[in-house]
VONU-976942 format. One line per 5 residues: number of its first residue (from 0); their letters; for each residue y, x, z of N, C-alpha, C. Coordinates in steps of 0.05 Angstrom, whole numbers, always signed. Example, Ala and Ser with C-alpha at 12.3 -4.5 7.8 and 13.67 -1.06 7.14 Angstrom:
BEGIN
0	as	-114:+264:+156:-90:+246:+156:-66:+264:+156 ~ -45:+257:+142:-21:+273:+143:+1:+258:+157;
This chain:
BEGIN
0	xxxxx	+1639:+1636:+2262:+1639:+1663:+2251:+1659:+1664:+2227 ~ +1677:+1685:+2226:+1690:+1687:+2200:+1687:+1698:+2180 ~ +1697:+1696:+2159:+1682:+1696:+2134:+1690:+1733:+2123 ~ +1685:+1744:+2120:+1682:+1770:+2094:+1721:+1770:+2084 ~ +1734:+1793:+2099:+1764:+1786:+2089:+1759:+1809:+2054;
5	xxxxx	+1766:+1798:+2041:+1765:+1826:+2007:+1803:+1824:+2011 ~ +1811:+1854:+2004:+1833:+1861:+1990:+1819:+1878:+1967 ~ +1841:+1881:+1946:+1835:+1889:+1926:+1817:+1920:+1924 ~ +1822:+1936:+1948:+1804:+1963:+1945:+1779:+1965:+1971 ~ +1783:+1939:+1987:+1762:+1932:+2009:+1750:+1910:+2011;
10	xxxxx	+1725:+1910:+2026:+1714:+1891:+2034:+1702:+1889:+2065 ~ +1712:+1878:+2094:+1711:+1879:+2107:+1719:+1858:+2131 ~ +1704:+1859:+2158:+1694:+1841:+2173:+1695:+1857:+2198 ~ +1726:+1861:+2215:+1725:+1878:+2238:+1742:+1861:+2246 ~ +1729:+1859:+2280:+1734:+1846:+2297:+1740:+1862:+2330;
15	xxxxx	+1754:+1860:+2345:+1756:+1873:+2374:+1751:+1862:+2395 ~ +1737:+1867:+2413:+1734:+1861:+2450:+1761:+1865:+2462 ~ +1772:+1849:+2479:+1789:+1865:+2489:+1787:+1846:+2513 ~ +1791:+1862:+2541:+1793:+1854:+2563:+1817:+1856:+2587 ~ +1824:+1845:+2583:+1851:+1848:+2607:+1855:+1842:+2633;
20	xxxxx	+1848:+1859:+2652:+1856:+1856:+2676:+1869:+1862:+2699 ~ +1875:+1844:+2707:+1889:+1848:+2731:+1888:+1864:+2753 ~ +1917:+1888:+2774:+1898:+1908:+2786:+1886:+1889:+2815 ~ +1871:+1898:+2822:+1840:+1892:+2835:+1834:+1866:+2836 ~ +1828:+1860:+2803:+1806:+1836:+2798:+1819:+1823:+2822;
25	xxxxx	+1839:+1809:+2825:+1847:+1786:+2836:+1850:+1763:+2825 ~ +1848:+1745:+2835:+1840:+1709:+2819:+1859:+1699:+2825 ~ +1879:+1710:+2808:+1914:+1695:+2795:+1909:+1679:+2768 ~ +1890:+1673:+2758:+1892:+1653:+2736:+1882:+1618:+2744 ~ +1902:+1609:+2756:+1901:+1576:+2761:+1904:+1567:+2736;
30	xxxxx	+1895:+1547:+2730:+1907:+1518:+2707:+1932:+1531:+2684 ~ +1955:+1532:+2710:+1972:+1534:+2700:+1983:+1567:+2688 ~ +1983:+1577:+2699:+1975:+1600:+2688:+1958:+1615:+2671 ~ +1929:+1611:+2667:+1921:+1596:+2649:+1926:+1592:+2625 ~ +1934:+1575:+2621:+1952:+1559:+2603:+1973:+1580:+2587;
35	xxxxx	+1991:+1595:+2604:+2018:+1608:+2598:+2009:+1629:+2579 ~ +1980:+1637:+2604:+1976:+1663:+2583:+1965:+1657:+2560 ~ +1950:+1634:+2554:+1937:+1633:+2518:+1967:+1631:+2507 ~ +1985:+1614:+2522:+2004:+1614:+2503:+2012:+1647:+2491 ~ +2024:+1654:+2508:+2028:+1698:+2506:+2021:+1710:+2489;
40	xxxxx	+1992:+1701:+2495:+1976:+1723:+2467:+1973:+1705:+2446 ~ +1980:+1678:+2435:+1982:+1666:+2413:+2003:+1670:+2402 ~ +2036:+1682:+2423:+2057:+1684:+2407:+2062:+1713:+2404 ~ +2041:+1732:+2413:+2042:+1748:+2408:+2024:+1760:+2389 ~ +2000:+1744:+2378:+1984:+1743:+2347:+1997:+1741:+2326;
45	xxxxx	+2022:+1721:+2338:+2031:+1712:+2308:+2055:+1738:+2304 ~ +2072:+1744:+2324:+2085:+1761:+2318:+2077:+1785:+2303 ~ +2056:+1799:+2313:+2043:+1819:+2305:+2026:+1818:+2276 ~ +2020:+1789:+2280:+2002:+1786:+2254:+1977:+1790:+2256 ~ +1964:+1786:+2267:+1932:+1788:+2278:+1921:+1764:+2285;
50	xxxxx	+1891:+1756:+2280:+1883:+1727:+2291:+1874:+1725:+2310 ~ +1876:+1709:+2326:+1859:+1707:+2353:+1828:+1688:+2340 ~ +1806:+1694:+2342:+1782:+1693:+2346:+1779:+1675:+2364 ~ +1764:+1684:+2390:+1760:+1669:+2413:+1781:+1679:+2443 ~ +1794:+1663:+2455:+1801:+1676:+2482:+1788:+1647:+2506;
55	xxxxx	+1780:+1662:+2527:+1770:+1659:+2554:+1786:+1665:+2569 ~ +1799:+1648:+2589:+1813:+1656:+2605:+1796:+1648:+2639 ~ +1789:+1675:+2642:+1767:+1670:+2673:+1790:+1673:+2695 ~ +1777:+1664:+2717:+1798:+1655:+2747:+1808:+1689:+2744 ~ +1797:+1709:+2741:+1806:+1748:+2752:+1806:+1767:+2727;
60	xxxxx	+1800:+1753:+2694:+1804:+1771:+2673:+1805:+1751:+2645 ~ +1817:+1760:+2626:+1819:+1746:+2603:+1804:+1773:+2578 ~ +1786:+1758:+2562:+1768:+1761:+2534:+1786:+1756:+2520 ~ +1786:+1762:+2496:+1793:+1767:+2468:+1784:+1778:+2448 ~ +1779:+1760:+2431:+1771:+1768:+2407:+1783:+1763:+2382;
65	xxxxx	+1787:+1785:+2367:+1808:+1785:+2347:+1804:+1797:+2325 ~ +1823:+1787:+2304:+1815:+1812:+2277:+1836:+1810:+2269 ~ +1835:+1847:+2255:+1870:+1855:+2251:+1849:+1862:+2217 ~ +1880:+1856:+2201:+1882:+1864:+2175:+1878:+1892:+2177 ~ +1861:+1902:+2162:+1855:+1933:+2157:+1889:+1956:+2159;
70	xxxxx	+1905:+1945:+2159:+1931:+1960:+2146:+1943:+1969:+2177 ~ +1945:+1951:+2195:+1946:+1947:+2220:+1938:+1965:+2240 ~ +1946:+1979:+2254:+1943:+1995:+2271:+1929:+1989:+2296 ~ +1908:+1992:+2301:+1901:+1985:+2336:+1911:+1994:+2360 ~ +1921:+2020:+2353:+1935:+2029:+2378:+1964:+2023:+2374;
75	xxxxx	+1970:+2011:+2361:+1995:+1995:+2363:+2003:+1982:+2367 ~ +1969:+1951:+2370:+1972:+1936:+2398:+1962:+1940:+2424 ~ +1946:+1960:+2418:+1938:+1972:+2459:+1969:+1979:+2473 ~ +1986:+1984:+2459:+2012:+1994:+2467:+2027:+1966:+2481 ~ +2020:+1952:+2469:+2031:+1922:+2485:+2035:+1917:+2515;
């Protein structure tokens, strides 16, 4: 669990679900693939600036859990 983020006029602890899948729930995530995509959304945390939490990568959908700095827009990574 992470800890209580404070900036100087907040104090706060928000985190997101996010689920991604593939169209019709087909089981395209092998090993290796897999693999590519934690890479993806790790170079795409850091770009953006957001932490990855937990990710799951299941055989037909990938979990995510994340927390964005309050300043940060959410629909500015659903746009991704």
């Amino acid at each position: 669990m992470s800890p209580v983020r404070r900036t100087k006029h907040a104090v706060y602890d928000t985190k997101y679900h996010f689920v991604w899948i593939p169209k019709y729930r087909k089981h395209l995530f092998t090993k290796e693939i897999s693999n590519y995509t934690k890479e993806v959304f790790q170079r795409i945390a850091e770009e953006y600036e957001f932490e990855i939490d937990t990710m799951e990568v299941m055989k037909d959908h990938v979990h995510l859990f994340f927390l964005l700095h309050q300043d940060i827009l959410l629909l500015g990574l659903y746009r991704l």
